[in-house]
N, C-alpha and C positions, 0 to 999 in steps of 0.2 A: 629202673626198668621193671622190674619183683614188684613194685608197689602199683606201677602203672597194668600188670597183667595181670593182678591179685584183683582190682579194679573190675578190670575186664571181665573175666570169670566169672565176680559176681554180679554183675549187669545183666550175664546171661541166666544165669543161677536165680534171678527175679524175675527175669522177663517170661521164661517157662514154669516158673510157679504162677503168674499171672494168667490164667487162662484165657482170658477174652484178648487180651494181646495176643495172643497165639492162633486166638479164632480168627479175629480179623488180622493178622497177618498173613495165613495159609490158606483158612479154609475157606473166606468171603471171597475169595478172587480165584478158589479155585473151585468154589459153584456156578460163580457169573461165569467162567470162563467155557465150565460144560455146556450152560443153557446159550450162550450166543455161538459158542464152538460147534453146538447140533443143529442151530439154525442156518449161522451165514457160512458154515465149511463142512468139509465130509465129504463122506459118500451117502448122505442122509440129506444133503442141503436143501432146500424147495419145497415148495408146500407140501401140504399131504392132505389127502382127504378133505378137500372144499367141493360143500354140495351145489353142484350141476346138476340142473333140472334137462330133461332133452325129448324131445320130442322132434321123431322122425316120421313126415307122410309122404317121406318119395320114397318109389319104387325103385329109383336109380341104383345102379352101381358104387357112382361117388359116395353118394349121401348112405348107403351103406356102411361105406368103407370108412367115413367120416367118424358115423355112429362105434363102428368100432375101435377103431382108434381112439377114441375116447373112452370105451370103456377099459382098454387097456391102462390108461395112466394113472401111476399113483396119486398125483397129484389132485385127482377128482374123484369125489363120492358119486356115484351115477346115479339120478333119480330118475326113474320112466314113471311111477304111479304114484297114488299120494290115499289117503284115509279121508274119505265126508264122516261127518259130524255123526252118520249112524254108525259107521265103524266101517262099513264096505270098501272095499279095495280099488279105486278107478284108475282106467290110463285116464294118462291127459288131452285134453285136448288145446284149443288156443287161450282162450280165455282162463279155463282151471289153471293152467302151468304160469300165466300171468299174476291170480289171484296167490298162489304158493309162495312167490316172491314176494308179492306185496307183502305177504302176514310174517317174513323173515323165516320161512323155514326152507331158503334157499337161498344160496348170492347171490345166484345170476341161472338164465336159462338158456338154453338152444334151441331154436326151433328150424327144422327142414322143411321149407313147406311142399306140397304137392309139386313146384311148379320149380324146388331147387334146382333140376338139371334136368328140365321136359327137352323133348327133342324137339322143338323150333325156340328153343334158348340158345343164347351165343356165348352164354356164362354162367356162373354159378352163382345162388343167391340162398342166402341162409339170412338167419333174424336172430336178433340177441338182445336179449332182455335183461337188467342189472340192476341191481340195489346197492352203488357204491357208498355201504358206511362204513367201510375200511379201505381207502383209498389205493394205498400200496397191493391190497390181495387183489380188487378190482383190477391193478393194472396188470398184475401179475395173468390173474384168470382171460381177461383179454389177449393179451400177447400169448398164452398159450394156446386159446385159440383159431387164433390166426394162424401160429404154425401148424394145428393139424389142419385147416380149411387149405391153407395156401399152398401144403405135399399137395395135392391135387393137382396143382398147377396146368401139370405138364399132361396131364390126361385131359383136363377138360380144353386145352389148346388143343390137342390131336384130335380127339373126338369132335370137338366144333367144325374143323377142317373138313374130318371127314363129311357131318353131316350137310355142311354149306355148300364142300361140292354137288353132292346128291340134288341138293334142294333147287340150284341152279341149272344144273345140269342135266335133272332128269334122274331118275334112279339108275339104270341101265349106261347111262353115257357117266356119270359120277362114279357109279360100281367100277367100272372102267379107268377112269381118270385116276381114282382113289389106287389101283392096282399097279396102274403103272407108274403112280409118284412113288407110292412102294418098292416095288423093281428098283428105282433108279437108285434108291438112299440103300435099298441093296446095295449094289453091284459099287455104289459107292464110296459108301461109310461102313459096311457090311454090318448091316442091321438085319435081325431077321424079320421078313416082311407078314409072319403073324403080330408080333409085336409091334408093327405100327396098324395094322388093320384092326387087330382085335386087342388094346392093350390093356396089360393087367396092371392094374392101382397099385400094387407092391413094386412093379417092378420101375414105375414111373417116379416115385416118392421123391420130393427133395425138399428143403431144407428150407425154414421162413427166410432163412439170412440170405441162401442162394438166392432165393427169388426176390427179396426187396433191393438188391443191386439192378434189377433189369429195368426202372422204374415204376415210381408208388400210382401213378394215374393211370399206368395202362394197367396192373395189377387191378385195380377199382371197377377198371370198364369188362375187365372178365370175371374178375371172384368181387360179388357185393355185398357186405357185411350191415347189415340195416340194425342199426344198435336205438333202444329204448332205454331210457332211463327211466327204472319204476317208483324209486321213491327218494327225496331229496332234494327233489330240482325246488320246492322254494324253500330250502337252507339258505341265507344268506351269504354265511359264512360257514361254508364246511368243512374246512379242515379243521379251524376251531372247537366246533362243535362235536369234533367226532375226539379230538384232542384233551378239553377239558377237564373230563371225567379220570382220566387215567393219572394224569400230573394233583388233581385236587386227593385222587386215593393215596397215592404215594407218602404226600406231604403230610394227611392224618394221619397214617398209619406211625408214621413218625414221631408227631405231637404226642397222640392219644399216647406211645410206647414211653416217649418220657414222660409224661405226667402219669402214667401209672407208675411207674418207678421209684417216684418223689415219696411213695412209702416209707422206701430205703431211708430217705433225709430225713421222714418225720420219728424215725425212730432213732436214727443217729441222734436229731436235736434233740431228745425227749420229750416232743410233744405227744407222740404214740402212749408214751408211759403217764403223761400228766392228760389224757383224754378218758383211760382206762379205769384211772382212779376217781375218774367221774360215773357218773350212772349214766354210760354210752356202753355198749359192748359192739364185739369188734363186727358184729353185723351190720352194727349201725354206720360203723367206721369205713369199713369195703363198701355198703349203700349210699354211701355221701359220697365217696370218691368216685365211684361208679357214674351216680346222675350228673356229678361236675364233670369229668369225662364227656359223657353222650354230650350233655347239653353244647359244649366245647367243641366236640365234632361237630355238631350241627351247625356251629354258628360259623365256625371256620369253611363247611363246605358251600355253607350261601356265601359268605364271603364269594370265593373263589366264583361261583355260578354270577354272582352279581358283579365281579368285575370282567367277566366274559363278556355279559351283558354291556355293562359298559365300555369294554377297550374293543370289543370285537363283534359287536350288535348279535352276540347270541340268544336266539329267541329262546328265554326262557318261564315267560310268563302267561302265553297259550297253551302251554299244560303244565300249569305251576302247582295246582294240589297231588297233580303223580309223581311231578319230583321232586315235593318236601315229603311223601311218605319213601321214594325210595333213598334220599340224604337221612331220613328220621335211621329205615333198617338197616342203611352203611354204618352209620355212627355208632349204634348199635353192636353190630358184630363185631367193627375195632375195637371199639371200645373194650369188649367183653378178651379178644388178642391179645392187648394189650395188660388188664388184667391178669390173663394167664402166664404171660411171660413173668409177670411180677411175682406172680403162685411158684414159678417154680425156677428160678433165682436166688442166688442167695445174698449177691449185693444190686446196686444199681449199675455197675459199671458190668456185671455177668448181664441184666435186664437188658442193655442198653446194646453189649454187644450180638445178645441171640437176635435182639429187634432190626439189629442192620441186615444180619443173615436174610431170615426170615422175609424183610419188608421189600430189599432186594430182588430177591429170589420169588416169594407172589408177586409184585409190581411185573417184570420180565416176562413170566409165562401166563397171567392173568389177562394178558393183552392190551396191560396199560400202554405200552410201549410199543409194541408191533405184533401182529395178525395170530394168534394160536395157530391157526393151518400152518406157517411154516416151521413148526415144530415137528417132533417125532409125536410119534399117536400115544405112547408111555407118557410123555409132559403132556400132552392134549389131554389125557384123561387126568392128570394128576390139576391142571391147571381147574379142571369144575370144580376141583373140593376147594378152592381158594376165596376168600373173601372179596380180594379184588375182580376174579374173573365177574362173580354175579351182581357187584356193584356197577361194574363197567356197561357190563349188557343192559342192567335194566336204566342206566343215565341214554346210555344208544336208545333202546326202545321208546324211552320218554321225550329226547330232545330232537332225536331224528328221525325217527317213523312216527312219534306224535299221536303213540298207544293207550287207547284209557285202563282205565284200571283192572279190569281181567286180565288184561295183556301182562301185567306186573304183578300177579297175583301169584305166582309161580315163586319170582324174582325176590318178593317178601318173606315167602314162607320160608325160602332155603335160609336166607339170610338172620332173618327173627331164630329160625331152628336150629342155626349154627350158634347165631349168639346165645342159647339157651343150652345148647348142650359146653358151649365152651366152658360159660358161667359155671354150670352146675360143677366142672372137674376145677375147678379155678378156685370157687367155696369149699370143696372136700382138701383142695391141699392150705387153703388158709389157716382152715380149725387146726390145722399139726403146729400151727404158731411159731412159724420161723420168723414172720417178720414182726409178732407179737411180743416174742421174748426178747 
């Protein structure tokens, strides 16, 4: 039993001198477990900050009330103005708040029109404008709101009542009529009969869940939600399409991390030392691995783009020279990731393990996976310094809004100037020669 615990002891006595067993045993499941723990639980859960465009031209009370309710939740960034091209500050109107979405600097919009709750309306009518190229936030932003259109409810049913009687009846004999169906639900229900004559939107409020029990077709014939789809409708296949990008990042980031690693091996075999003692130096040596890298990426992300195309009819040869330069600057910035992992390692199995960390953890808040909005705005912002966030956006810009090249001129430069600043700290820790010597 002494030999079997002496055993034991030393099992553990290796497995915590081992560091990357240690990384991914604790600390890989207890990053992913933060990043999906602040998105699907909490008291943080639910989107944050998804920009709503809104534009209100009723005079109403509702549509008021509506507007601020909205601007209350955290769930939404609230846009009312937007920057022209001279730099000047404008509201919106119908068409600008239209054009906002189309160019992706908004998911979806709201518009009240003059006529949402005129007084010879018998319901509420609002417009909704969308760019779903993240299908889950689209559905999410929807159903939010409907719940704040739908609290209405109960006002725009009272207030219709009131007004039908008037309208039937005469002002005078509906003033009348209106006072004394009041009185009754008094003397009844003991309501107070300001609050059915004159009622206030606060004190009416209820719930989308209450109100979709009383059914969905009469809900339609009072509150009308007139929904536009702005950009997307000829995707073929859109969940595909909006999918692709984020499972093809993943998978390079993976590749590119072990083939830059394979250093480790070529120094273990001796090839590192029998290249050295040729007339190559080791610029030459990180330069060849480097181009076999990109090129590697490259070929692996059309891969992936071309079997899209063919398993899932993803169009992606209508704007094929935008998204060979934005596969060229993904590959690119892995590549150079990858690299730096290699820089600052000291075997393949330490490379290998920061690479799952790390590949994990950008894939998850990058948006490969699901929507950055339902993140905390701390990961929202940590998510733009990532590789994956900017490769993602600019495969969306290219494959689903069907952007030319200005549109992705942003999306290259971040990416080319990451891989450039990575590169550069990745060459300063090579020359120290740890994986030279």
């Amino acid at each position: 039993m002494k030999q079997v615990f002496r055993l034991f002891k030393n099992s553990y006595r290796l497995f915590w001198n081992d560091k990357v067993s240690v990384l991914l045993t604790f600390i890989v499941p207890l990053v992913l477990m933060t990043i999906f723990g602040s998105i699907f639980g909490g008291s943080s859960s639910g989107p944050n900050g998804i920009r709503l465009a809104v534009l209100n031209q009723s005079s109403a009370p509702i549509a008021k009330s509506i507007e601020s309710s909205l601007d209350t939740m955290k769930s939404f960034l609230i846009i009312k103005s937007f920057t022209d091209d001279s730099g000047k500050v404008l509201s919106f109107d119908t068409l600008s708040i239209q054009d906002y979405i189309r160019n992706g600097k908004a998911s979806a919009a709201l518009i009240l029109p003059p006529d949402a709750f005129a007084d010879t309306s018998m319901g509420l009518h609002v417009k909704f404008y969308y760019d779903p190229k993240n299908d889950v936030e689209m559905q999410t932003i929807q159903g939010l709101i409907q719940q704040v259109v739908f609290s209405q409810f109960p006002t725009i049913i009272m207030q219709s009542g009131l007004r039908q009687a008037e309208r039937f009846l005469g002002i005078q004999s509906g003033i009348a009529f209106n006072h004394n169906m009041a009185s009754i639900v008094h003397k009844y229900f003991h309501v107070d009969t300001n609050l059915i004559l004159h009622p206030k939107l606060s004190d009416l409020k209820i719930t989308h869940s209450d109100s979709a029990k009383s059914g969905v077709d009469f809900f339609k014939n009072v509150v009308r939600i007139e929904s536009h789809q702005l950009v997307g409708k000829e995707v073929k296949n859109p969940w595909a399409t909006r999918s692709v990008g984020g499972w093809a990042m993943t998978f390079l980031l993976f590749t590119l991390t072990a083939s830059s690693s394979s250093l480790f091996e070529d120094r273990k075999s001796g090839v590192l030392l029998r290249l050295l003692t040729s007339p190559v130096s080791r610029v030459h040596i990180l330069w060849s691995k480097y181009l076999f890298n990109m090129s590697l990426g490259i070929i692996q992300l059309l891969f992936m783009f071309l079997s899209g195309w063919f398993m899932f009819q993803i169009d992606i040869f209508s704007n094929f020279f935008n998204l060979i330069l934005i596969i060229i600057a993904a590959s690119t910035a892995c590549t150079a990731f990858g690299m730096l992992l290699a820089a600052f390692s000291q075997t393949r199995q330490q490379a290998q393990g920061l690479g799952t960390l790390f590949i994990l953890s950008m894939s998850s808040i990058g948006g490969a996976w699901f929507p950055i909005n339902f993140m905390p705005a701390t990961i929202q912002f940590i998510s733009k310094l990532t590789v994956v966030y900017w490769s993602m956006d600019g495969f969306l810009e290219v494959l689903w809004r069907d952007v030319g090249l200005v549109s992705i001129l942003p999306h290259l430069g971040i990416l080319f100037g990451m891989a450039a600043i990575i590169n550069y700290i990745s060459v300063r820790r090579f020359k120290k020669g740890h994986i030279f010597d």
